[in-house]
C-alpha positions in Angstrom: -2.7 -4.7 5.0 -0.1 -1.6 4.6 2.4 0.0 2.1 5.8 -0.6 3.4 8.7 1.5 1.8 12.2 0.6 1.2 15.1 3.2 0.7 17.3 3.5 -2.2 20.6 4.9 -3.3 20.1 7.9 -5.6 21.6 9.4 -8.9 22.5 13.0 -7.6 20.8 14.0 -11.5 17.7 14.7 -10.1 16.1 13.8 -13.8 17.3 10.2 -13.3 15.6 9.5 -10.0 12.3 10.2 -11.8 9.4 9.4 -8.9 11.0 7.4 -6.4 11.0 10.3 -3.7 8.4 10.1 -1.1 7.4 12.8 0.4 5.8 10.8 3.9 9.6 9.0 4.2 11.4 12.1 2.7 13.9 10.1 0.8 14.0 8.0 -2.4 11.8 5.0 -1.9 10.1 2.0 -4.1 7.0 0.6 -1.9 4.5 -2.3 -2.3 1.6 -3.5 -0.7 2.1 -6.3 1.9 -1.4 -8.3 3.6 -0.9 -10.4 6.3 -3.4 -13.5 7.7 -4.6 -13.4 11.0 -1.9 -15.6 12.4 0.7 -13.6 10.6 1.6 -15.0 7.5 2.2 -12.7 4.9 -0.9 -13.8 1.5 0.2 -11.1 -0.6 3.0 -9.2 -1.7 2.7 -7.1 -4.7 5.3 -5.7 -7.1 7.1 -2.6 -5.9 5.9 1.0 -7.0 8.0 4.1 -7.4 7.8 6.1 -3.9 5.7 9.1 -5.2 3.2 7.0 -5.7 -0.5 6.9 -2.8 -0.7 3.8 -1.2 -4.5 4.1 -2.7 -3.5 4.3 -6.1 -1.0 0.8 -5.4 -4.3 -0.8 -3.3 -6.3 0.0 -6.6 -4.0 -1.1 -9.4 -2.9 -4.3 -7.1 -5.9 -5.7 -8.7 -6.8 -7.0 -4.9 -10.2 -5.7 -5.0 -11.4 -8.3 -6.9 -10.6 -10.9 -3.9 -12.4 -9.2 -1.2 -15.7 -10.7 -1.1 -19.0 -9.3 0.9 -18.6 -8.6 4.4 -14.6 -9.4 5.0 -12.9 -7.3 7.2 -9.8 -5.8 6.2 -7.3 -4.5 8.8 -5.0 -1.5 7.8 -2.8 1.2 9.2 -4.9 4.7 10.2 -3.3 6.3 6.9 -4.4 3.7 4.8 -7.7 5.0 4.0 -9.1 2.7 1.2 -12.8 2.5 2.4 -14.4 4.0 -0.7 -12.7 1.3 -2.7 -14.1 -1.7 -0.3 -17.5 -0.2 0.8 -19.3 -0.9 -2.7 -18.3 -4.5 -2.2 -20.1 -4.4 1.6 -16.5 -4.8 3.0 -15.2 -3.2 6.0 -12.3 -1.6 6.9 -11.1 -1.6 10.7 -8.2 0.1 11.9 -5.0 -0.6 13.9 -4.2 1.7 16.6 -0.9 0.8 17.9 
């Protein structure tokens, strides 16, 4: 499970491009949160978020927390640091070091 972001073209009115830059990507960027099975089919694919926005704050809103059940694993990218979110449902969080 990991944000993914996608660039966009830009007004050059900074006002217009309201919070689409991302800072991590340094460009003007919509995201969404993408979870894969483990044979690599992708179960969820949420609704894309302005780039400003933590890939926390997406995992929470997402609404996804409420399909994790006791003891799943969930594997996610080092920066992807959602364990206070799972560890009240006895989840666990596991890391991908590529």
């Amino acid at each position: 499970m990991d944000c993914t972001e996608f660039r966009l073209d830009t007004y050059r009115n900074f006002a217009r491009q309201g919070n689409t830059y991302s800072s991590y990507k340094h460009a003007n960027t919509f995201k969404c949160l993408i979870a894969v099975t483990p044979n690599g089919g992708s179960c969820c694919v949420l609704d894309l978020y302005e780039g400003a926005i933590p890939d926390v704050e997406i995992f929470e809103e997402s609404g996804i927390l409420k399909h994790i059940e006791l003891q799943d694993v969930i594997l996610v990218d080092r920066g992807f640091t959602v364990q206070d979110l799972v560890h009240p449902l006895q989840a666990y969080i596991k890391f991908l070091l590529f």
